[in-house]
C-alpha positions as CSV (number, residue, x, y, z in Angstrom):
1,X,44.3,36.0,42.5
2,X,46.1,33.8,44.9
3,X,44.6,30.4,45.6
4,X,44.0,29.2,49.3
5,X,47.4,27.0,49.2
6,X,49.4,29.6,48.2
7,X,47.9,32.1,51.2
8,X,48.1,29.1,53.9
9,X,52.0,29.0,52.5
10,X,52.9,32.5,53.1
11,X,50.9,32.3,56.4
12,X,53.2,29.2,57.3
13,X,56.8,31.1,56.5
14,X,55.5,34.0,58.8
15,X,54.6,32.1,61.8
16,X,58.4,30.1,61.5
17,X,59.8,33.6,62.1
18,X,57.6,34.6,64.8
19,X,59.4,33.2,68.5
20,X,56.4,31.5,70.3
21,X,57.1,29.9,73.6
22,X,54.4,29.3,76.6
23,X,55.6,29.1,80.0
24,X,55.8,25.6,80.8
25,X,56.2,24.4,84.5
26,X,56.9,20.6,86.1
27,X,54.8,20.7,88.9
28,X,54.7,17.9,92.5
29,X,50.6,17.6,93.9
30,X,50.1,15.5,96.7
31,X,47.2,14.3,98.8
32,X,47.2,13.5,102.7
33,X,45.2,10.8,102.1
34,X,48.1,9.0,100.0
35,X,50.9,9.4,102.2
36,X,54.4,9.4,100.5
37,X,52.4,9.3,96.9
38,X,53.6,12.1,94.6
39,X,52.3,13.0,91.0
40,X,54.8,14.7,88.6
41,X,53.4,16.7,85.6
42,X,53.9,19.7,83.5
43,X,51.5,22.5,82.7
44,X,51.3,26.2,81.3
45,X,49.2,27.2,84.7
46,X,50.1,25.6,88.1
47,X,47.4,26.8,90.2
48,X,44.9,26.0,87.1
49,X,46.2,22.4,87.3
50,X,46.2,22.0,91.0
51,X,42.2,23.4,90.9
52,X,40.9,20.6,88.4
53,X,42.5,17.7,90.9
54,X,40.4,19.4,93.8
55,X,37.4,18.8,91.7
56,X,37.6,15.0,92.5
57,X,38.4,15.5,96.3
58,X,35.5,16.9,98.4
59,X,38.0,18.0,101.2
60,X,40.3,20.2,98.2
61,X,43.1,18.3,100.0
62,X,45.3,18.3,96.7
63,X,48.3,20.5,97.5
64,X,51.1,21.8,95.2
65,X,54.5,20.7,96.9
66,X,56.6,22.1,94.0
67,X,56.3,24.3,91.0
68,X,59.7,24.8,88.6
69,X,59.6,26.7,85.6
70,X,61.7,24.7,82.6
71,X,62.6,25.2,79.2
72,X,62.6,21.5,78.4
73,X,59.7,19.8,79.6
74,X,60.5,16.3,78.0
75,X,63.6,16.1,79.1
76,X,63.0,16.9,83.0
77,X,59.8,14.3,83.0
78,X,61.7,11.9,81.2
79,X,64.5,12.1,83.8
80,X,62.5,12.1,86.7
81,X,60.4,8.9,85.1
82,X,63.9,7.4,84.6
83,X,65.7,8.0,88.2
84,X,62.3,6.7,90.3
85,X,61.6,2.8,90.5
86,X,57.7,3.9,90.0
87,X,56.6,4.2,86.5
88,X,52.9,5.6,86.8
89,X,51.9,9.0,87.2
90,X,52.0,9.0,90.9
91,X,55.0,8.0,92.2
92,X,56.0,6.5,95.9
93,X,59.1,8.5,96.9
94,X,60.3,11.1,99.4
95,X,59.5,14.5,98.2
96,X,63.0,15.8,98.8
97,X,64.5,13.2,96.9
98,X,62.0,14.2,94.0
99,X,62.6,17.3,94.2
100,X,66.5,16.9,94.3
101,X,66.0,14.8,91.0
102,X,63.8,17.7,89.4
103,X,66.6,20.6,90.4
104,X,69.6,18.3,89.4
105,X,68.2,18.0,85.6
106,X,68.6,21.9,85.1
107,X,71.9,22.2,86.8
Protein backbone atom coordinates (compact mmCIF):
# COMPACT_ATOMS: atom_id res chain seq x y z
CA UNK A 1 0.00 0.00 0.00
CA UNK A 2 1.31 3.36 -0.93
CA UNK A 3 1.61 5.93 1.79
CA UNK A 4 0.04 9.51 1.24
CA UNK A 5 3.71 10.99 0.38
CA UNK A 6 4.34 8.67 -2.13
CA UNK A 7 0.61 9.37 -3.93
CA UNK A 8 1.04 13.39 -3.49
CA UNK A 9 4.56 12.53 -5.37
CA UNK A 10 3.25 10.84 -8.38
CA UNK A 11 0.37 13.40 -8.32
CA UNK A 12 3.25 16.18 -8.45
CA UNK A 13 5.25 14.54 -11.67
CA UNK A 14 1.82 14.42 -13.49
CA UNK A 15 0.76 17.94 -13.13
CA UNK A 16 4.67 19.16 -14.30
CA UNK A 17 3.73 17.46 -17.63
CA UNK A 18 0.40 18.84 -17.93
CA UNK A 19 0.66 22.67 -19.94
CA UNK A 20 -1.49 24.96 -17.66
CA UNK A 21 -1.64 28.57 -18.66
CA UNK A 22 -4.75 31.09 -17.80
CA UNK A 23 -5.30 33.92 -19.96
CA UNK A 24 -3.73 36.81 -18.40
CA UNK A 25 -4.56 40.39 -19.57
CA UNK A 26 -2.84 44.07 -18.51
CA UNK A 27 -5.75 46.07 -18.36
CA UNK A 28 -6.09 50.65 -18.25
CA UNK A 29 -9.57 51.64 -15.92
CA UNK A 30 -10.18 55.12 -15.54
CA UNK A 31 -12.68 57.43 -13.82
CA UNK A 32 -13.99 60.93 -15.07
CA UNK A 33 -13.84 62.07 -11.88
CA UNK A 34 -9.96 61.74 -11.82
CA UNK A 35 -9.04 63.35 -14.91
CA UNK A 36 -5.64 62.20 -16.53
CA UNK A 37 -5.44 59.29 -13.54
CA UNK A 38 -4.92 55.83 -15.01
CA UNK A 39 -4.74 52.41 -13.03
CA UNK A 40 -2.58 49.64 -14.64
CA UNK A 41 -3.29 46.02 -13.58
CA UNK A 42 -3.42 42.52 -14.81
CA UNK A 43 -6.26 39.98 -14.57
CA UNK A 44 -7.60 36.62 -15.95
CA UNK A 45 -11.20 38.43 -16.68
CA UNK A 46 -11.26 42.18 -17.81
CA UNK A 47 -14.84 42.90 -17.59
CA UNK A 48 -14.87 40.87 -14.12
CA UNK A 49 -12.20 43.38 -12.89
CA UNK A 50 -13.65 46.48 -14.32
CA UNK A 51 -17.33 45.31 -12.41
CA UNK A 52 -15.72 45.10 -8.76
CA UNK A 53 -14.25 48.87 -9.23
CA UNK A 54 -17.95 49.97 -10.13
CA UNK A 55 -18.90 48.52 -6.81
CA UNK A 56 -17.21 51.62 -5.01
CA UNK A 57 -18.65 54.26 -7.55
CA UNK A 58 -22.46 54.89 -7.33
CA UNK A 59 -22.42 56.53 -10.88
CA UNK A 60 -20.42 52.90 -12.48
CA UNK A 61 -18.21 55.60 -14.01
CA UNK A 62 -15.08 53.16 -14.06
CA UNK A 63 -14.31 52.58 -17.71
CA UNK A 64 -11.88 50.06 -19.33
CA UNK A 65 -9.62 52.28 -21.74
CA UNK A 66 -7.43 49.27 -22.68
CA UNK A 67 -7.39 45.51 -22.47
CA UNK A 68 -4.01 43.52 -23.99
CA UNK A 69 -3.68 39.97 -23.72
CA UNK A 70 0.18 39.07 -22.62
CA UNK A 71 2.22 36.16 -22.07
CA UNK A 72 4.40 37.84 -19.55
CA UNK A 73 2.52 39.71 -17.08
CA UNK A 74 5.58 40.72 -14.80
CA UNK A 75 7.49 41.84 -17.25
CA UNK A 76 4.90 44.29 -19.04
CA UNK A 77 3.82 45.77 -15.36
CA UNK A 78 7.24 46.07 -14.44
CA UNK A 79 8.05 48.10 -17.54
CA UNK A 80 5.24 50.23 -17.46
CA UNK A 81 6.02 50.84 -13.45
CA UNK A 82 9.51 51.65 -14.69
CA UNK A 83 8.92 54.14 -17.85
CA UNK A 84 6.15 56.40 -15.73
CA UNK A 85 7.47 58.99 -13.03
CA UNK A 86 4.28 57.74 -10.84
CA UNK A 87 4.91 54.72 -8.72
CA UNK A 88 1.42 53.89 -7.19
CA UNK A 89 -1.20 52.01 -8.72
CA UNK A 90 -2.87 54.92 -10.48
CA UNK A 91 -0.75 56.71 -12.43
CA UNK A 92 -0.96 60.59 -13.81
CA UNK A 93 -0.17 60.18 -17.56
CA UNK A 94 -1.64 60.55 -21.00
CA UNK A 95 -3.41 57.46 -21.94
CA UNK A 96 -1.78 57.23 -25.37
CA UNK A 97 1.56 57.51 -23.98
CA UNK A 98 0.48 54.52 -21.56
CA UNK A 99 -0.65 52.72 -23.93
CA UNK A 100 2.40 53.24 -26.37
CA UNK A 101 4.54 51.99 -23.34
CA UNK A 102 2.17 48.82 -22.90
CA UNK A 103 2.34 47.95 -26.88
CA UNK A 104 6.12 48.75 -27.14
CA UNK A 105 7.02 45.92 -24.39
CA UNK A 106 5.57 43.13 -26.71
CA UNK A 107 7.04 44.37 -29.85
Amino acid sequence: MKTNKEILDKRKKLLINIPFRKDIYIYIISNPSFPGWYKVGRTNNPERRLLAYQTSDPLRSYKLEFVKKVIDISTHENAVYSKIENRGEWIKTELESLIKVIDIIEN
